[in-house]
N, C-alpha and C positions, 0 to 999 in steps of 0.2 A: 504493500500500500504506500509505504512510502515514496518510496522511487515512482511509483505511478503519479504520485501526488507532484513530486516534481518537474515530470516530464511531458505531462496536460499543458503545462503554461509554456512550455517549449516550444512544444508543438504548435500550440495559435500561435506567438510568436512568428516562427515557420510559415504559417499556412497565411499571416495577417500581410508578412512581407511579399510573397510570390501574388498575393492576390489583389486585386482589385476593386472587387464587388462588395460593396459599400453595408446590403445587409448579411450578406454572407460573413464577414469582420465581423459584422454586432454578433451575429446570431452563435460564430463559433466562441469569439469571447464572452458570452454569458452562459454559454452550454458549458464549455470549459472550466468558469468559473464554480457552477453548479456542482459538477465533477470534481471538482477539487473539495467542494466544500463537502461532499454528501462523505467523499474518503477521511476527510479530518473528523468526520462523528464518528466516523469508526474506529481512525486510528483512535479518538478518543474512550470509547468504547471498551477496547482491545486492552489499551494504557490501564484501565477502571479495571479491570477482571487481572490483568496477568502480570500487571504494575510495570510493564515497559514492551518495547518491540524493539528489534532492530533487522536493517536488511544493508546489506553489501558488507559483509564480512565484520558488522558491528562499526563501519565507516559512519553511518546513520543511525541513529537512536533517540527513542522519542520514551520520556517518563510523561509525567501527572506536569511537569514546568509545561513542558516540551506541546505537550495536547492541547493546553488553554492556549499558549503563544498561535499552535495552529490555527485553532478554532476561529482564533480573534481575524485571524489577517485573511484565514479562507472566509470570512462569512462578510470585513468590511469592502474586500476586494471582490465579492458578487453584490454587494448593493453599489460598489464604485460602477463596479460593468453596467448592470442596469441603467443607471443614472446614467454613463455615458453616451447613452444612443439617443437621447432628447436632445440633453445638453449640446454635443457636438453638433448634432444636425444644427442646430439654432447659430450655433457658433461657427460653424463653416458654410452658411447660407448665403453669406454674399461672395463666395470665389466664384467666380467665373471661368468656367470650362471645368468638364466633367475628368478631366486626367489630371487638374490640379489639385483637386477634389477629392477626389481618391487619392493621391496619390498623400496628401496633408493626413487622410483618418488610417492609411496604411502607416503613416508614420508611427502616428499617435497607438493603437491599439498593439501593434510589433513593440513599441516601448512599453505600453503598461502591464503587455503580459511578462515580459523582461524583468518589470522592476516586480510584480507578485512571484516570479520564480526564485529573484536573490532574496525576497523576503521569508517565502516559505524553507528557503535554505537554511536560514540562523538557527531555529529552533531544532533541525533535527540533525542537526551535524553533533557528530561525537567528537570529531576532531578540533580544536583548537585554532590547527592553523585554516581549516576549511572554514569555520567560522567567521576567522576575519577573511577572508579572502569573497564569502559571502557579503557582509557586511559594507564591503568595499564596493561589491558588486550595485547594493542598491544603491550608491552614489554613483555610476556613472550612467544606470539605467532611468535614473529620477532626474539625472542632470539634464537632459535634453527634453525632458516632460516639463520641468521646471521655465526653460524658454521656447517652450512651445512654439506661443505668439508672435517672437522673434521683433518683442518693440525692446527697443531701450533700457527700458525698464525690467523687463525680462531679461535681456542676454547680462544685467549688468547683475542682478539676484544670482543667478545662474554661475557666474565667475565668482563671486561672493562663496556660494553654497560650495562652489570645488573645491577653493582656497584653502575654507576654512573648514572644511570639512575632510579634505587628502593630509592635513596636519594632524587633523585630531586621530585621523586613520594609522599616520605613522606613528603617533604616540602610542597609540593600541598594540601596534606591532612588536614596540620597543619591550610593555608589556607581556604582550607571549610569550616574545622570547626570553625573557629574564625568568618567566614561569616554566620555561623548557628549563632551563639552567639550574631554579630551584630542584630540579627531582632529579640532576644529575646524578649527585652521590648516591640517591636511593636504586633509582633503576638503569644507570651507566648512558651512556653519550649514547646509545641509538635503542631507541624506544620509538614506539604510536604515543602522540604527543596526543592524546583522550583524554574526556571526560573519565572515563571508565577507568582509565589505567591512573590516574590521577588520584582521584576520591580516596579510594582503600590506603594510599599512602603518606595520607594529606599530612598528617600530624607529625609523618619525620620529614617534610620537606625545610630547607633554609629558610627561618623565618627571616634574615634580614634580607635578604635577596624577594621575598614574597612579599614582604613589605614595600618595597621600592616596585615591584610589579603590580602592588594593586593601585596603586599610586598613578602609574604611568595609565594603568586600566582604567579607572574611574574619572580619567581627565581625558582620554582618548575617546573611547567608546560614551563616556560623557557628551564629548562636543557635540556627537549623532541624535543624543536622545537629546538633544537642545537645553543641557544645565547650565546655567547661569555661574560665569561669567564664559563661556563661552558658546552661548545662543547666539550671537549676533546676525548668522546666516539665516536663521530661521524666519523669524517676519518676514524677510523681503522671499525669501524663496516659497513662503506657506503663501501669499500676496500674490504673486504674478502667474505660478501654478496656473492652469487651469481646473476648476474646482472640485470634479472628482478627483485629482492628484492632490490638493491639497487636503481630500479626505484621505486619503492613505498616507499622504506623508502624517499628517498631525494625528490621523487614528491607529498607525500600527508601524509606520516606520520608527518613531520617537522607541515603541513596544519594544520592535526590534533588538536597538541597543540596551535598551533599560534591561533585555532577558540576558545580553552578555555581560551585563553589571553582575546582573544577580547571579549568575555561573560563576563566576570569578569569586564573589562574594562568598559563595557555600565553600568554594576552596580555601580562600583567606583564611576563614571563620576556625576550620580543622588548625593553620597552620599558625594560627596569631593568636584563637580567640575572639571573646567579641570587643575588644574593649575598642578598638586602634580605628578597625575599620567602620565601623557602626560610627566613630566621632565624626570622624571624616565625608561621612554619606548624610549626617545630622545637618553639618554645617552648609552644605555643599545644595539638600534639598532645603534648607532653611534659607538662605539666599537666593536661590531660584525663585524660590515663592513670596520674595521681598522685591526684587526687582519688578518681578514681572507683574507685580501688584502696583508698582509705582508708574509704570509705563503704560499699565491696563487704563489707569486715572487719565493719560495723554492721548490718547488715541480716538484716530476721528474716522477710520479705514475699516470698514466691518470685518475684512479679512485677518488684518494685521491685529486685531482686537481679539479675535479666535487665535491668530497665532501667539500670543503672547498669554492666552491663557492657556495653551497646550505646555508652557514653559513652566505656568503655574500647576500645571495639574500632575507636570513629571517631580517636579520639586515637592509635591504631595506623597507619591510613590515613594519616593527617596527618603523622606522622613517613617516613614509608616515602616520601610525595611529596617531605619535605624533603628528606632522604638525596639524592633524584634518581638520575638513571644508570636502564641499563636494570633493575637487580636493584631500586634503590628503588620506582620507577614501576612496575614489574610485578609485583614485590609486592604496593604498595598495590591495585591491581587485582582481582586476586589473592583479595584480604583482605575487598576488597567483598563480593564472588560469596559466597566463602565464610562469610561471617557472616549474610548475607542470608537463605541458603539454610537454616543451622545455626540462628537467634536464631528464626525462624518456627516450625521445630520445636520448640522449647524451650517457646516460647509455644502451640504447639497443644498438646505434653505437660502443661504447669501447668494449660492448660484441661481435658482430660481427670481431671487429678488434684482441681481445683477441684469439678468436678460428682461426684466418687466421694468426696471427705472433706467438700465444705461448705467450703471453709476455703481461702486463701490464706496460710494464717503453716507456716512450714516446720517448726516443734516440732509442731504439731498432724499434722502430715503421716507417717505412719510405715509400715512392712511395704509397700513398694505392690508389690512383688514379687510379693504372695499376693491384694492385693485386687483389683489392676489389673494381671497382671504385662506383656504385650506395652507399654505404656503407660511401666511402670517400665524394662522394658529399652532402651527409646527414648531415655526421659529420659537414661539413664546412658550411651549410646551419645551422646547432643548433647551429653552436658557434658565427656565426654572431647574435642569437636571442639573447643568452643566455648576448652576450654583450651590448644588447642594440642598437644592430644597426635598421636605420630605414629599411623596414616599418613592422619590424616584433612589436608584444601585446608590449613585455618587453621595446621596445624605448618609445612607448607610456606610460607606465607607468612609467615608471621612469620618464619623460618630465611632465610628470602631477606630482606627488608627489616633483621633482625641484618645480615645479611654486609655490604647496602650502607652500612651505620656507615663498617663499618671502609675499604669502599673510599672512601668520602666523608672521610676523617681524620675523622671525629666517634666512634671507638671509643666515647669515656666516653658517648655518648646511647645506643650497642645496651648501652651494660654497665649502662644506668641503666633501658630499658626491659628487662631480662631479669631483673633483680632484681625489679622491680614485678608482671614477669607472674607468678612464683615465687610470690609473696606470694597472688597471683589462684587459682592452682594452688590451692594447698593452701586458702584458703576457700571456692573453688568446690565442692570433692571433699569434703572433709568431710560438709557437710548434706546434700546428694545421696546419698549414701553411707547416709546413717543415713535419708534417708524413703525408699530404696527397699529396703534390708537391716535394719532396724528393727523392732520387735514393732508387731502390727500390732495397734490398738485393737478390743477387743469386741466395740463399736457400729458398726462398718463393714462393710456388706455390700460382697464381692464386687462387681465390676461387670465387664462385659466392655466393652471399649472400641469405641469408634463404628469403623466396617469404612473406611468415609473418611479419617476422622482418620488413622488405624492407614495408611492407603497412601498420605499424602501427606507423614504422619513420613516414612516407610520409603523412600521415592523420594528426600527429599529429603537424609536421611542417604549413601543410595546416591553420589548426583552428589557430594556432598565428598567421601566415599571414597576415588569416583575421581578426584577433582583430588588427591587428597593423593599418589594413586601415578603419575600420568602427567595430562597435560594435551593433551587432545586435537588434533588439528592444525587441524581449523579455529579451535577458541576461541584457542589458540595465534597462528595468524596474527590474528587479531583483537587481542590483547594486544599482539604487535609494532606493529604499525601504531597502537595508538592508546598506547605507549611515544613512539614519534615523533611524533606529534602532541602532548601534554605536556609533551617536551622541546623542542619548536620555539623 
């Protein structure tokens, strides 16, 4: 299954670039994503009964981490696909001539199944070095999704996001390998540099050498999941995307690297303890979630306003792993799923709202109630999650991740992130408020909202709902089991 799972999004890839025919594109990019998604309930499944799988000689390997990560990126990347066949159409409606035309949405769909292949990569690789090498992968697959458009503004986001993003990649690198280096003395200079081969020996590895590698880890693989101080690619790249890629980048790319923190981190954890690196992930999601609270108060870009709370919601994750314990770790969890699912929609809603106003600036934005209402009620339903309100997954998680503050003695960290989220609150709901309840300009015709778009908001508001009021028993057991695997 697994290898099947990888090699579906190859394959469109393959078949997006030799072809032409415009629904043929949609129709195999949503079949395939279908396909992908229906094998990650199984892999997940499989993972829940036999507590792991592996296929290519133990190359690939999927636990209880491993399954959710899937799940997340197979299920955001078939409501991206969906969403895409509206949205494009609308969007490449004014080229003129039918081989430009195609020839722009073969670009565009050969890339996105590109960048769903290096993302479904990270989570099942058991190797180390495939991981980054994956990881690497979705930067250069998102890089040309990123300048799509090919304005200014795009190719300049796009230079930005390589920049700063090929550095944070070689910091990662530097990381491996000082982690290869660590287990040198235990299992001699030529070993499978694994998950697997790793874990069981974790506790005699070189703690000062692992030390220095989770270091290099958590600033590398950091940059990707957009931590603060080094986001700065991210707005402008999460911005000029085209809006289903800004649903994958800000709903499961950030996932991504966040899942090679947290690999690294179960290894530290054997080799150091909690003390060193749990400080280090405190501080690191505690300024995440400072910054980008401060920035969230400046912003006039509806895009750039989602992207800088996806800075806030990783900076969330990263406290909740610090916290530790089963309330901190299955919170951050948790807080994944549910941002993942809720930031996607936010980003299909701005897209809907972009092609009905023209416009990305939130003052221009007004009455969407009247001109787009299913669209505006969407919006206002993700922004209530997205803030934490009850009884949407993200209240819930964040209310668990608060509690393990106080069970970790670190009270003044839940009392400093609750204040920050407050501050979030109240500028998140404001503008919202006013572009969906607002006088609705003149010059805006009505428009009725794409029937796709409309059922992949709605489904995926649906699934937080219901995490915010119960938690199902299989995802459940999935969550325990990969609580203990983090904590190892």
């Amino acid at each position: 299954m697994l290898v099947a799972i990888l090699a579906i999004p190859l394959a469109v890839a393959a078949i997006c670039t030799l072809t032409r025919r415009e629904r043929f594109m949609e129709a195999a990019t949503v079949s395939g994503s279908a396909a992908v998604f229906i094998l990650s309930l199984a892999v997940a499944v499989d993972v829940a009964v036999r507590r792991g799988m592996s296929a290519l000689g133990s190359w690939l390997y999927a636990d209880a981490v491993s399954a959710i990560a899937l799940g997340v990126i197979a299920f955001v990347g078939l409501t991206a696909a969906v969403y895409s066949i509206g949205y494009l159409r609308a969007n490449v409606a004014g080229i003129r001539g039918n081989v430009e035309r195609a020839r722009e949405l073969s670009r565009y769909y050969a890339l996105f199944n590109l960048f769903i292949f290096a993302m479904l990569m990270v989570p099942v690789s058991n190797s180390l070095g495939i991981l980054w090498v994956a990881i690497e992968g979705t930067t250069l697959a998102s890089l040309f999704l990123v300048a799509f458009y090919r304005t200014a503004e795009a190719l300049e986001a796009a230079w930005k996001y390589v920049i700063v993003g090929s550095v944070g990649i070689a910091l990662a690198l530097f990381g491996t390998i000082l982690t290869y280096y660590a287990a040198v003395q235990v299992l001699g200079t030529s070993y499978d540099l694994t998950w697997s081969q790793l874990l069981p020996v974790g506790a005699k590895l070189d703690p000062g050498v692992m030390r220095l590698a989770f270091v290099f880890i958590i600033i590398g693989y950091g940059t990707k999941a957009g931590l603060a101080p080094m986001h700065t690619w991210l707005p402008d790249a999460h911005s000029e995307a085209p809006n289903p890629v800004s649903a994958l980048l800000s709903g499961v790319l950030l996932n991504t690297a966040m899942y090679a923190i947290l690999r690294y981190l179960a290894l530290a954890g054997i080799a150091l303890g909690a003390t060193f690196e749990r400080s280090l992930l405190l501080g690191f999601g505690l300024l995440s979630l400072a910054i980008a609270t401060a920035f969230i108060w400046r912003q006039t870009n509806l895009k750039r306003l989602l992207a800088y709370s996806s800075i806030e919601h990783m900076g969330i994750v990263l406290i909740g792993i610090a916290f530790g314990g089963v309330f901190g770790v299955s919170g951050a969890i948790l807080q994944m799923i549910s941002h993942a699912l809720t930031k996607s929609t936010m980003f299909f809603a701005g897209g809907q709202l972009a092609l009905t106003y023209g416009t990305k600036d939130i003052d221009r934005i007004s009455g969407a109630i009247r001109t787009t209402p299913t669209t505006a009620l969407l919006l206002l339903a993700g922004t209530f999650s997205l803030i934490g309100s009850p009884p949407f997954g993200i209240f819930t998680s964040e209310l668990t991740i608060f509690s393990a503050g106080f069970t970790a003695n670190v009270a003044w960290a839940s009392i400093l992130m609750l204040a920050l989220l407050a501050l979030v609150f109240v500028r998140f709901l404001a503008p919202v408020t006013a572009m969906v309840f607002g006088a609705s300009p003149s010059t805006i015709v009505p428009r009725r909202s794409d029937r796709g778009a409309v059922a992949v908001m709605a489904f995926s508001l649906a699934i937080v709902l219901l995490l915010g009021l119960f938690v199902p028993a299989p995802l459940r057991g999935l969550i325990e089991q990969s609580t203990r695997i983090l904590r190892t």
